[in-house]
N, C-alpha and C positions, 0 to 999 in steps of 0.2 A: 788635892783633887787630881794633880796629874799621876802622882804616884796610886791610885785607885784607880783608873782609867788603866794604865800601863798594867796592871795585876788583873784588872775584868778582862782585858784586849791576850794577856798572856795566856790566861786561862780560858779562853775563846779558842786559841789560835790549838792549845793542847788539848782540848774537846774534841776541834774538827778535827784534826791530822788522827787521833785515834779511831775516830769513826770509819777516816777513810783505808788507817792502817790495816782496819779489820778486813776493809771487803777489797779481797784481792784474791786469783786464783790461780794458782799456782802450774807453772809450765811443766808438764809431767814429762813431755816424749815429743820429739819431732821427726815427720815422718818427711822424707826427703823421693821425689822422683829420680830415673833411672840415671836422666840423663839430659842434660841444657835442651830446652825447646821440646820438651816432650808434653808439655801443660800438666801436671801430674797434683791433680786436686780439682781440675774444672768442674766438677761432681762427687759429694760426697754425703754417703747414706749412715743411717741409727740403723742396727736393724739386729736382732735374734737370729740369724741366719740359718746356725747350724742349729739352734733348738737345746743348749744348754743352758737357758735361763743367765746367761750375759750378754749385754747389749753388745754388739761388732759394728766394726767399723769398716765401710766397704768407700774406695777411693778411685775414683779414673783416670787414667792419664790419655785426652783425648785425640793426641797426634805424637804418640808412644806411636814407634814403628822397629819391624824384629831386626833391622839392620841401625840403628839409630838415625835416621836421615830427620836433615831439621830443614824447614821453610819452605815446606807445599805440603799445605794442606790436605791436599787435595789427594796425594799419596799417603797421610797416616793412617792407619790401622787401626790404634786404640788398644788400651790394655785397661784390664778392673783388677784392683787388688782388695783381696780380703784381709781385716787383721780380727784373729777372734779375739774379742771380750773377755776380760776377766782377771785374777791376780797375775796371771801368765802373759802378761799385754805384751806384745813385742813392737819392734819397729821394723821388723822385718815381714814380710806377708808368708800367711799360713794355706794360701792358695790365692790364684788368680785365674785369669780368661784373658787369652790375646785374642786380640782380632786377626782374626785369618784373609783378611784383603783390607786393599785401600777402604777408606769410612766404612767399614765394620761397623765401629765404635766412636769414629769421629762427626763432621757435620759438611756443613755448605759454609761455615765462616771461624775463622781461627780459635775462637769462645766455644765453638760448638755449643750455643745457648738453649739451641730444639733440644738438646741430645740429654736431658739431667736422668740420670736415675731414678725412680722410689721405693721407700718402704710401701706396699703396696696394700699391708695387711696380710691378715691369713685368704686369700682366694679361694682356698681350695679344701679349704674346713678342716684341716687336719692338726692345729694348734701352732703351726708355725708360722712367722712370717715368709714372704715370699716377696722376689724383687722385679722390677718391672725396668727393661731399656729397650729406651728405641732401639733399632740396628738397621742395619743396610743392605743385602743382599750384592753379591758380587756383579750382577746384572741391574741394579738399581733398584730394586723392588726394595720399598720401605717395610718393615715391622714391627711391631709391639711386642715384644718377647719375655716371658714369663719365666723366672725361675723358680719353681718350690723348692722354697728352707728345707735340708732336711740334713742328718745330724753328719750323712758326708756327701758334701755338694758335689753337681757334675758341671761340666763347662760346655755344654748342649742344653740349650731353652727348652723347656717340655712345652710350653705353648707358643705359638706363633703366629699373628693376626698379620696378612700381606694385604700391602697397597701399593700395585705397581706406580712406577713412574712412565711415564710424568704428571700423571690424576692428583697423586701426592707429591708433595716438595717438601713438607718437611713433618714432623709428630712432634707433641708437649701429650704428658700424663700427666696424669693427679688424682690421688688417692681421694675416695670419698667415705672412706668409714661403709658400714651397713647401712646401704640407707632404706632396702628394703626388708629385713629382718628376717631374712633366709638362715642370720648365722656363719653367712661368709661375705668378706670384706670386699668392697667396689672398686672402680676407677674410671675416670672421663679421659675421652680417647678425643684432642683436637688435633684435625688435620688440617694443614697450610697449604691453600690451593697451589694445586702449579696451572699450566697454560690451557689446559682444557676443563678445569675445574672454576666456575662462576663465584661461588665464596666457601667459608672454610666450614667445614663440621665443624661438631662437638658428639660424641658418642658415649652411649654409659654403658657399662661391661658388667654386669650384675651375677654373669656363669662363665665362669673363666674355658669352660666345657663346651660353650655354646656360643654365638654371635651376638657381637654390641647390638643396642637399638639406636638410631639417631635421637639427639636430644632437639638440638637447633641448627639451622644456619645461620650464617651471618658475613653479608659482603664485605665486614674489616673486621677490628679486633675482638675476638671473643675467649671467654674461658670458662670453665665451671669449675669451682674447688669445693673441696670437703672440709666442714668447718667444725665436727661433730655433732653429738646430738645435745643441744645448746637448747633444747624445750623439756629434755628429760622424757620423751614418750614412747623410747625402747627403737626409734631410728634414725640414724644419722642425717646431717641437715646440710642445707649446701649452698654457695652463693654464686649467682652467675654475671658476669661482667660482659656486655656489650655492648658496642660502636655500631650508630644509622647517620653517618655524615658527622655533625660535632656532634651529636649528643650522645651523652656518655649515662650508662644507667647500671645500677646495684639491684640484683634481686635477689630475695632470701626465698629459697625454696624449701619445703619440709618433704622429709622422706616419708615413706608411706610402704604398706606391701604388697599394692600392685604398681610402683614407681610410674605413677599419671604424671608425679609434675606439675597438677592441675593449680596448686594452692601456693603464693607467692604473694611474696612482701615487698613493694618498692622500698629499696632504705638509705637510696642515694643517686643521685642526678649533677651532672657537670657539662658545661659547654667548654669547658676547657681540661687542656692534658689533665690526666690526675691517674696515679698509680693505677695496674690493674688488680692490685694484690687482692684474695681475701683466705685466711688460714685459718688454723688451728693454735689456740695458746695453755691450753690446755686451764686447770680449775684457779684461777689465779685468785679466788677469792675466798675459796674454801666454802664452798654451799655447798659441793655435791655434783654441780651440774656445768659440764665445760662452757667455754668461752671461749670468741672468738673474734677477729679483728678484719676488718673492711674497708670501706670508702673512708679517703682521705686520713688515713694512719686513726680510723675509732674505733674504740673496742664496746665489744656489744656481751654484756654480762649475760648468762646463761638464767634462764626463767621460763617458766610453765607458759606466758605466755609473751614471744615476742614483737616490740613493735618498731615501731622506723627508727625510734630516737635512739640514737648513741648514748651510752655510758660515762664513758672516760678517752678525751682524746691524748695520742701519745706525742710526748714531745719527744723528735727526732735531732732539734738543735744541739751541736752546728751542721748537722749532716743534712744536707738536700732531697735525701731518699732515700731507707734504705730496701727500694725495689730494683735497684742494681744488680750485673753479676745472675751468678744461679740462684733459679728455684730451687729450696724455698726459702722465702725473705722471712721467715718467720720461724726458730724453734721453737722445744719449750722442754720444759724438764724441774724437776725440785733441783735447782744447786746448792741449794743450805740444808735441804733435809728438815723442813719446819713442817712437809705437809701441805704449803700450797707449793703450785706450780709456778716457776718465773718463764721468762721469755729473754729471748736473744735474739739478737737481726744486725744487721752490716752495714757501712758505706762505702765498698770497697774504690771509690774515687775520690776518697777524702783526703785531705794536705797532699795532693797531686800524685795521686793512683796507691799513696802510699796505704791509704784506707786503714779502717777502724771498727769494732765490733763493743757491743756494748748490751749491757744486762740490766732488765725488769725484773725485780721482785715482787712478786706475789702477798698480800698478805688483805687481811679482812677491813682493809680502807687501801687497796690497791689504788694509786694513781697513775700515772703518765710519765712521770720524771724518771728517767736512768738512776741506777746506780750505782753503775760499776762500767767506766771506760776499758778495752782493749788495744793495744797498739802494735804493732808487728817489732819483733828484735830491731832494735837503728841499725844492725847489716841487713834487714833486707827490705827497705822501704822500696816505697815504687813497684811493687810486686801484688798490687790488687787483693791485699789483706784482705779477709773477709766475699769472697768472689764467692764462695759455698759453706755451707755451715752442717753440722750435723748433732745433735744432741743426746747422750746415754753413759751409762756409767758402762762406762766401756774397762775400767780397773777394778770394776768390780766390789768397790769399798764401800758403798750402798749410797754415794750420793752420783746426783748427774751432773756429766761432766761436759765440756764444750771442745768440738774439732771445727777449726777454720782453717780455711785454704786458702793460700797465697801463691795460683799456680800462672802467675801472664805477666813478664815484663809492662809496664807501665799499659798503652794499650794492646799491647800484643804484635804489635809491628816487626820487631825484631828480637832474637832467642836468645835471651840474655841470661835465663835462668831454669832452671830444673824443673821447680815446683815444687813447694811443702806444703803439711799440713800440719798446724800445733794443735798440742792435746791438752787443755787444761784442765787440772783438779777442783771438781767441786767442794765447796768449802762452808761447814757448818756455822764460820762467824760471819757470812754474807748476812748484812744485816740493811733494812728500810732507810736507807739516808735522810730520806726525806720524810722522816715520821715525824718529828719535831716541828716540821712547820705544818701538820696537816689538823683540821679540825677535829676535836674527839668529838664521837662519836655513841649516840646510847648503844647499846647493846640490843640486838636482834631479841624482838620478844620468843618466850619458848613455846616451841611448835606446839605442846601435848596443851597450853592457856588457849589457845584459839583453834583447836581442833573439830574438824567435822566428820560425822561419819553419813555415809551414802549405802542406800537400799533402794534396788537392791544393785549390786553393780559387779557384773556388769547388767543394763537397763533393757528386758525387750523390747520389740516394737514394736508388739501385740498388745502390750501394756506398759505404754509410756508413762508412766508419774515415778518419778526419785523421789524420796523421801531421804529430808535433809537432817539429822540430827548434831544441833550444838552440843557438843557436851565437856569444852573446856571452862576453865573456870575463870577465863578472863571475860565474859560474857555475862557474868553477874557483877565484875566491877568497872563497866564502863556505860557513861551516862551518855554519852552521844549517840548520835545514832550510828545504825550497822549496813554498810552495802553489802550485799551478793551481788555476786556479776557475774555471768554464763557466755565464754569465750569458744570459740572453734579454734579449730591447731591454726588458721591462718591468721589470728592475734582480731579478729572481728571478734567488737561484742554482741549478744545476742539477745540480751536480757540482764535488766537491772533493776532492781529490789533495793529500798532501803528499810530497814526493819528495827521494830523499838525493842532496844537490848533489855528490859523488861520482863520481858516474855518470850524470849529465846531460853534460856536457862532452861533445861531438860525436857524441850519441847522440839514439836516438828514442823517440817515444812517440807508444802509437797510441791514439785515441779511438773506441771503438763510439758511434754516433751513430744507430741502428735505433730507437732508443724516442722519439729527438726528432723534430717536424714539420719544413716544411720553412719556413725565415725566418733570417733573421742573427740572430746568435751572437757572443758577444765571450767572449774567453778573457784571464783574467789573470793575472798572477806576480805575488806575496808573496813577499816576506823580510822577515823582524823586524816583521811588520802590516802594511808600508805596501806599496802597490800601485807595481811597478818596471815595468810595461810591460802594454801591453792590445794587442791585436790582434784585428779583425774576421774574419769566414768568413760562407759563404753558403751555406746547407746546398738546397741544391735538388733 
């Protein structure tokens, strides 16, 4: 018995070490700052910059100054480097931007935490991305400055949104996808009151040509991120985070294309601290339709129609958070090349500032469990691994690759180090670790067995009646009975039917739609609870 035990337990131990041999990703390139004390990674972007269809890699060094002076802040300048994307990847930058006066570039505190970067989107409709940084004006006048992608960059902002000081004291961005379906890409604009300012904005920038509109106020902490369009209805979606004393509230907004705002989902409440995160993870399930992650590290699977409840919560153990360090705490990208999207996020205060990065795989029973730990080289621990993250096949090999930054002596106190960024290779035998222990699963019924067709759609409102046609053919083999449910985009139902599958089989059904306004509509089929097909209409 024990010689069987010692051969189960051998071949146990040579099982796991293979699974784990597999998922590992390999240190392609490490990109080094100028110069001790310069922070060189506190910010670091994904972005197409120049428009040749390879992801770049764009990196800040936020108390880089053109004489190298280290430990006041308050005199750095700030410098951006560019590295293009592609077989040609260097370690050396292919252009950059100095900051031409003291916090150009830099902030009000050593992290300069207001000051990240983003990929912004296309703003400006022309197919490129386009980059978005705070800045500073040499007289203090805060801005939002705008660079368009374009195939040779210049180092002058083509836009720039001013907020003198001291009304403002500091700016955070955040990309929010199209959320109004103009075609070009958004962003929320939150200002940090200063002394003559009551509480802080939020602003949404929807014409990069034109002036933000206010969103909200709010006398403590607030934000609005872009989560995408996580209901499928052609516009991006968004979750807003704010602070009225202790209480702490999630709300999921749906975009729309006059950006009202008006329709909102509570989908989270705390009286105590809890992350403000809520991001973009991109299709981790493979359905078609993004997903995205919120209150209390849960991820909210993408569906036609969204409600309060969480998905899948992620486990972060042994890390405390990973909403430390720069925006954003959240990437995403295929790193195996299988077609779903995984995710990546950080604790850069982890085993005592030495911090740690770690990767979610994607796949069609996604869970929560990591698979793949990151650690910083053992020469440079205490160096805030993981403080920035940035996600793209930046080598161009056709998998997505992962850049973390490790730019701050332990907490920043005193300039012990340069600042790096490593560059790791995505890797096509990153594989589900945790598939083994997860429950299987039936397989998704096929769309074309419980299909419906809608007439006429889109639905006047001169002549409100849909007619509902079943015409898959799971519908003549199922004995139970059948729901319809009739949903608005803000996840309220409106209307529910249960109908004997019977006499559905090539038959209709008509819906009086006279009491409803006029907006998209989603209509669902149940069997046995679970939702077997959803289709859109446009009641106009």
């Amino acid at each position: 018995m024990k010689r069987k035990f010692s051969l189960v337990f051998v071949l146990l131990v040579m099982a796991i070490t293979a699974v784990h041999s597999q998922n590992h990703m390999d240190l392609i390139m490490t990109l080094t700052g100028e110069y001790v004390g310069s922070e060189y990674g506190t910010s670091v972007v994904s972005m197409d910059f120049n428009g040749d269809g390879y992801d770049d890699l764009i990196v800040k060094a936020a108390l880089w100054h053109p004489e190298c002076q280290v430990g006041d802040y308050q005199r750095m300048y700030g410098k951006i480097y560019f590295y293009w994307g592609g077989p040609d990847l260097s370690d050396q930058p292919d252009f950059v931007i100095e900051g031409q006066h003291p916090l150009h570039f830099s902030g009000y505190t050593y992290s300069s935490l207001q000051n990240h970067m983003i990929n912004a989107g296309d703003m400006n409709g022309d197919g490129i991305d386009d980059l978005v940084i705070p800045e500073q004006l040499a007289d203090g006048t805060r801005t939002v400055s705008v660079y368009f992608g374009r195939a040779i960059p210049q180092t002058e902002p083509d836009i720039e949104l001013y907020y003198p000081q001291p009304d403002t004291r500091g700016i955070f961005v955040y990309p929010l996808g199209d959320i109004n379906g103009d075609g070009k890409d958004d962003i929320s604009i939150l200002l940090i009151p200063g002394h003559t300012v009551p509480a802080a904005s939020i602003l949404i920038w929807t014409d990069v040509f034109d002036n933000p509109v206010l969103f909200r106020t709010s006398a403590a902490f607030t934000d609005l991120c872009g989560v995408g369009d996580v209901n499928g209805d052609g516009f991006a979606d968004m979750v807003h985070y704010n602070q009225v004393g202790e209480e702490r509230s999630f709300s999921f907004y749906y975009g729309n294309e006059t950006c009202s705002m008006a329709d909102s989902l509570l989908i989270g409440t705390s009286s105590e601290p809890v992350d403000r995160y809520a991001g973009q993870i991109g299709d981790v399930n493979g359905d078609g339709i993004p997903d995205f992650v919120s209150w209390k590290n849960k991820i909210w699977l993408g569906d036609s129609v969204i409600d309060s409840e969480p998905d899948i919560a992620i486990d972060i153990a042994p890390w405390l958070s990973f909403s430390y360090g720069m925006w954003p705490h959240i990437v995403h990208g295929d790193f195996n090349g299988d077609g779903y999207d995984d995710f990546a996020a950080s604790d850069n205060r982890y085993a005592g500032m030495s911090g740690q990065a770690a990767i979610w795989l994607g796949s069609p029973n996604m869970n929560g469990t990591r698979d793949l730990a990151l650690n910083p080289p053992d020469s440079y621990s205490y160096r805030n691994f993981g403080w920035s993250k940035a996600a793209g096949d930046f080598n161009g090999d056709g998998y997505c690759d992962l850049a973390v930054s490790a730019p701050i002596w332990t907490q920043g106190h005193t300039w012990y180090t340069a600042g790096k960024v490593f560059i790791y290779a995505g890797n096509a035998e990153l594989i589900d670790t945790t598939a083994a222990n997860e429950d299987d699963v039936l397989p998704p019924a096929l769309i074309e067995d419980w299909r419906i067709d809608l007439y006429p759609n889109p639905t006047p409102k001169d002549s409100p009646n849909l007619q509902v046609a079943f015409s898959g053919d799971a519908y003549s083999k199922v004995q139970d009975g059948i729901t319809l449910q009739l949903y608005n985009l803000k996840g309220q139902r409106l209307f529910q039917k249960t109908l004997n599958p019977n006499s559905l089989q090539k038959s209709l059904l008509e819906l009086k739609l006279n009491k409803y306004p006029a907006g998209i509509y989603v209509i669902n089929i149940k069997a046995k609870g679970n939702t077997k097909y959803s289709k859109r209409f446009c009641l106009m």
